[in-house]
C-alpha positions as CSV (number, residue, x, y, z in Angstrom):
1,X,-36.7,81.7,-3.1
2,X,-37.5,85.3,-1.3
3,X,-38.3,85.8,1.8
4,X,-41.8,87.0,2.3
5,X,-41.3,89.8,5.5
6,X,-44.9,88.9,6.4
7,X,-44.2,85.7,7.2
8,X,-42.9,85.3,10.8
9,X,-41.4,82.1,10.4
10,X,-38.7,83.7,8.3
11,X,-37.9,86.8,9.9
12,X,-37.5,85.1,13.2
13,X,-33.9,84.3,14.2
14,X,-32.9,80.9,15.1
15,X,-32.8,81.4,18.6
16,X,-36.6,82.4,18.5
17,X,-37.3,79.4,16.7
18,X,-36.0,77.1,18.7
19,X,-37.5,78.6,22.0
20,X,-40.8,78.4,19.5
21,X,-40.2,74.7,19.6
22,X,-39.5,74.1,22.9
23,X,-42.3,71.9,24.9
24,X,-44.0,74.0,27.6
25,X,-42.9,73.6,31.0
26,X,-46.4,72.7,31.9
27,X,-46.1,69.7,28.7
28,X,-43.1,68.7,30.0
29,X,-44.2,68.3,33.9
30,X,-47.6,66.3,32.4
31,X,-45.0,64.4,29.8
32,X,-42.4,63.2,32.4
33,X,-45.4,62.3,34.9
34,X,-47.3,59.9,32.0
35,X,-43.7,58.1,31.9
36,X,-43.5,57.7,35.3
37,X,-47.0,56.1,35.1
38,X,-46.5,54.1,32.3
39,X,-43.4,53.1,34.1
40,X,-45.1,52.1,36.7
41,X,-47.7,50.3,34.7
42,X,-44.8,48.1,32.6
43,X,-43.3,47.8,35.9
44,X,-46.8,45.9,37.4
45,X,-47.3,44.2,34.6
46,X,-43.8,42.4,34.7
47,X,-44.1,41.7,38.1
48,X,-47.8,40.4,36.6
49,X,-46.0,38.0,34.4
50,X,-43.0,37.1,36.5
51,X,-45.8,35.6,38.9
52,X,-47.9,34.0,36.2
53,X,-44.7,32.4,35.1
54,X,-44.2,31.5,38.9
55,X,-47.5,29.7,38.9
56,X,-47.2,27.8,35.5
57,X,-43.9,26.5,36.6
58,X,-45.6,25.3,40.3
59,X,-48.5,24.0,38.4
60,X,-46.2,22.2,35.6
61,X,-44.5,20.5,38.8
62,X,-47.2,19.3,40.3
63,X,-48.7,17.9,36.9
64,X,-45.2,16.2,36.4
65,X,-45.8,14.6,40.3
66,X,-49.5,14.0,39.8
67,X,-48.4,12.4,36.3
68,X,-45.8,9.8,38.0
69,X,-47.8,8.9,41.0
70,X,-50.8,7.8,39.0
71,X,-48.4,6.2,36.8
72,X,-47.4,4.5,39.8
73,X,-50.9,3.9,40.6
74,X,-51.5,2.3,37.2
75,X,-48.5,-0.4,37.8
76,X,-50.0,-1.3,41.2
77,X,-53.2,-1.9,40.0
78,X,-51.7,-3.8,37.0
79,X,-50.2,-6.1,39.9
80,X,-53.2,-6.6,41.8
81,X,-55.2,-7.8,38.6
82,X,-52.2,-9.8,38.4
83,X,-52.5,-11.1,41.4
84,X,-56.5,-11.6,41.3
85,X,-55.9,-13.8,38.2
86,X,-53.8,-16.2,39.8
87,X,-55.8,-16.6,42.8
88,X,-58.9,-17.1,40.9
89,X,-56.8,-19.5,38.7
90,X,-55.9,-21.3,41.9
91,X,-59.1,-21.2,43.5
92,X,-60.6,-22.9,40.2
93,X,-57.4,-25.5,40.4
94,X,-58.4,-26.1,44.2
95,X,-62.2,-26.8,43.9
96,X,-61.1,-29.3,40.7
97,X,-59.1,-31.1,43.0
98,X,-61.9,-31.2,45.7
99,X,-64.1,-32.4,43.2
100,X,-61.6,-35.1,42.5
101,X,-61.2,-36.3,46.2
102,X,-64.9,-36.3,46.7
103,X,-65.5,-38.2,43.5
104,X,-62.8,-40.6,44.9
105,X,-63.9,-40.9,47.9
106,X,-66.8,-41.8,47.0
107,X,-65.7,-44.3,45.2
108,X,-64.3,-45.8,48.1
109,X,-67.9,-46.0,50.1
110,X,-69.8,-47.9,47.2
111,X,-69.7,-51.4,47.8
């Protein structure tokens, strides 16, 4: 292929080239301050997530607590219906057996 003189590109030497390439200091100085911002910005946002993990873990406790005392909760009240049964059960018992010693006594009255 021949070089076309007209064209720039291939008369420069390399060294012109590669300054031609170089980012402006001004593009550099705006560059390196956008990745110190974005930096910053990942930075926040892990510290963002890091907390949010903080608080699902706190809440996920407290669920797991919350969980075991109602089941607790559950088992008491399971008891006390327990325990209502059988007091009904004996208060039924009890006024049979009044109705028998009434009916018996009065049994004994009638001539």
């Amino acid at each position: 292929m021949a070089k076309n003189p007209g064209d720039r590109r291939e008369t420069q030497s390399p060294a012109e080239a590669a300054a031609e390439t170089e980012e402006p200091e001004e593009a550099t100085r705006v560059r390196a301050e956008d990745d110190a911002q974005t930096r910053e910005r990942q930075r926040a946002a892990e510290e963002g997530l890091c907390e949010a993990d903080r608080a699902l873990e706190d809440g996920g406790e407290r669920l797991r607590a919350t969980r075991a005392a109602l089941g607790e909760r559950e088992r008491e009240l399971e008891r006390t219906s327990d325990l209502t049964r059988e007091v009904a059960q004996s208060a039924a018992e009890l006024r049979a057996k009044t109705a028998q010693i009434a009916e018996a006594a009065r049994r004994k009255k009638e001539p």
